[in-house]
C-alpha positions in Angstrom: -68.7 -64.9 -29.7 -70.5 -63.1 -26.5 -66.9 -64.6 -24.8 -65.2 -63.6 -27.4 -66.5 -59.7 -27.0 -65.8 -60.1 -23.0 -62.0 -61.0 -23.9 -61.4 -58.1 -26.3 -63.6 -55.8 -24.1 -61.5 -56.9 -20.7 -58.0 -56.4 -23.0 -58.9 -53.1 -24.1 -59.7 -51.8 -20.3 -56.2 -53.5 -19.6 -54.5 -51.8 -22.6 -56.8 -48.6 -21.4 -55.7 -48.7 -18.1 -51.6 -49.5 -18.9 -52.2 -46.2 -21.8 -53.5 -44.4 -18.8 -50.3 -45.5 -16.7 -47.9 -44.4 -19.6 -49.3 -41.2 -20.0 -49.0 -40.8 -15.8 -44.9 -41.5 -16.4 -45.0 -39.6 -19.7 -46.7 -36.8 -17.5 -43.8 -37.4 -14.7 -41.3 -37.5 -17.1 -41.9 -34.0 -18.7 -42.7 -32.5 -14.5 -39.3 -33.9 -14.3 -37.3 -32.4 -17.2 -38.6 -29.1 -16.9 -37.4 -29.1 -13.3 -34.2 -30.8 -14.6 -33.9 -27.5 -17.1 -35.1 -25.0 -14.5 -31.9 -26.7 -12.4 -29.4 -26.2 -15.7 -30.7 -22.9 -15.9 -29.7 -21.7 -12.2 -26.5 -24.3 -12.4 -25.4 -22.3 -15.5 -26.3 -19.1 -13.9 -24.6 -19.5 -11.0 -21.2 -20.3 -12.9 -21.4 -17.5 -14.7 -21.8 -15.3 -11.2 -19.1 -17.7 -9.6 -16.9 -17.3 -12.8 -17.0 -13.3 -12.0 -16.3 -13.4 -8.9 -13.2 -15.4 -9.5 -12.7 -12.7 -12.0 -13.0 -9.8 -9.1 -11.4 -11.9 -6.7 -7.8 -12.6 -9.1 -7.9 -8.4 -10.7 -8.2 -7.8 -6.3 -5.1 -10.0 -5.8 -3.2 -8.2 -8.9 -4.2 -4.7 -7.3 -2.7 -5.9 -3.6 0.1 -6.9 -5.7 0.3 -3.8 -7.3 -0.2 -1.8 -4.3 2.9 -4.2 -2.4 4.9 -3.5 -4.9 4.6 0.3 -4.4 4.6 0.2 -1.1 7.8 -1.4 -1.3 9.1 1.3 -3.7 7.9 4.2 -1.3 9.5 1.9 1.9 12.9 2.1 0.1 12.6 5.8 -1.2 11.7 6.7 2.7 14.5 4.7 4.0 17.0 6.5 1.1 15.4 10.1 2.1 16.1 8.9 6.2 19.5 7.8 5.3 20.0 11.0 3.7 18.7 13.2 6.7 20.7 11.7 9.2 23.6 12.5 7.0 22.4 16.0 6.6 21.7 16.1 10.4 25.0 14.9 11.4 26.6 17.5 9.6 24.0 20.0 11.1 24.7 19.1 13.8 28.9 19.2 13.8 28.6 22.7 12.2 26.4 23.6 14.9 29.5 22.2 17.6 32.1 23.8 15.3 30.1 26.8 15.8 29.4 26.8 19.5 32.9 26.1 20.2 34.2 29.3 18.0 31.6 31.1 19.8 32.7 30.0 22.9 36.0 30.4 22.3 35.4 34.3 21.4 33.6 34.9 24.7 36.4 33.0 26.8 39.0 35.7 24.6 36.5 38.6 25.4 36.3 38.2 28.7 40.3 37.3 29.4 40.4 41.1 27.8 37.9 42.4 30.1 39.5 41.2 33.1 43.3 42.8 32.1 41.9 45.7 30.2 42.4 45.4 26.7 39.9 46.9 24.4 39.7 44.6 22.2 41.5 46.5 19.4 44.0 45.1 16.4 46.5 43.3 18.4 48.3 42.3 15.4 47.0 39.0 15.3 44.5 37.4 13.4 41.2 35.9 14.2 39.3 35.6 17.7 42.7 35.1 20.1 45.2 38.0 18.2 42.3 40.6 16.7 38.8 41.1 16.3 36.3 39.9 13.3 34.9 43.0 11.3 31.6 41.0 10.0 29.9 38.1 11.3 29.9 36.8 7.8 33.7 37.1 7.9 33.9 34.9 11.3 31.8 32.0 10.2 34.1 32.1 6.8 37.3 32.4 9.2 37.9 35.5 7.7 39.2 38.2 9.2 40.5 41.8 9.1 43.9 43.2 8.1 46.0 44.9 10.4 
């Protein structure tokens, strides 16, 4: 019997001691899983930061698109308003010739009378060679006075 008591005693402190071990991993195990949620937690909270700042990143790409698009738009208005402004300057700039040469033309006239004499009067002509222009006005109009 005394063996018999040694046995059971000497399996309990094994069964003890193997409880004792199992508790250790159980003890592990729930160190472990907390860290393993504490992990889901920042995993899960860093896709949601990464999932709006793919959301920034793709409304920034719309606005450059956005902003392209109306770049383009002001690009072809400013090329129409250029294309328009040389056109306007052109013509500016043929009336100002037409101009200078009629000018030019009336001082070569008014000095041709000044050298012979004339005074300029009504020669019975019209315009800058055969009479004089009453109004400014009237000369740029081609315009001129009755005789």
């Amino acid at each position: 019997v005394a063996q018999a008591i040694d046995q059971t005693r000497t399996r309990i402190e094994r069964a003890q001691e193997m409880s004792n071990r199992c508790e250790g991993v159980f003890q592990n195990l729930i160190g472990r899983s907390g860290e393993i949620r504490n992990m889901v937690g920042n995993i899960t909270t860093a896709s949601s930061e990464q999932a709006k700042g793919v959301d920034q990143v793709v409304k920034a790409m719309v606005d450059l698109n956005q902003s392209a698009a109306e770049t383009e738009n002001l690009a072809q208005s400013m090329t129409h308003l250029a294309d328009q402004l040389k056109v306007q300057s052109e013509s500016l700039s043929f009336s100002v010739g037409s101009l200078n040469q009629l000018v030019k033309g009336e001082n070569e006239v008014d000095s041709a009378r000044a050298r012979s004499g004339q005074d300029g009067g009504d020669e019975g002509g019209s315009g800058p060679v055969g009479g004089d222009w009453s109004t400014d006005s009237e000369m740029m109009r081609g315009d001129s006075r009755s005789a």
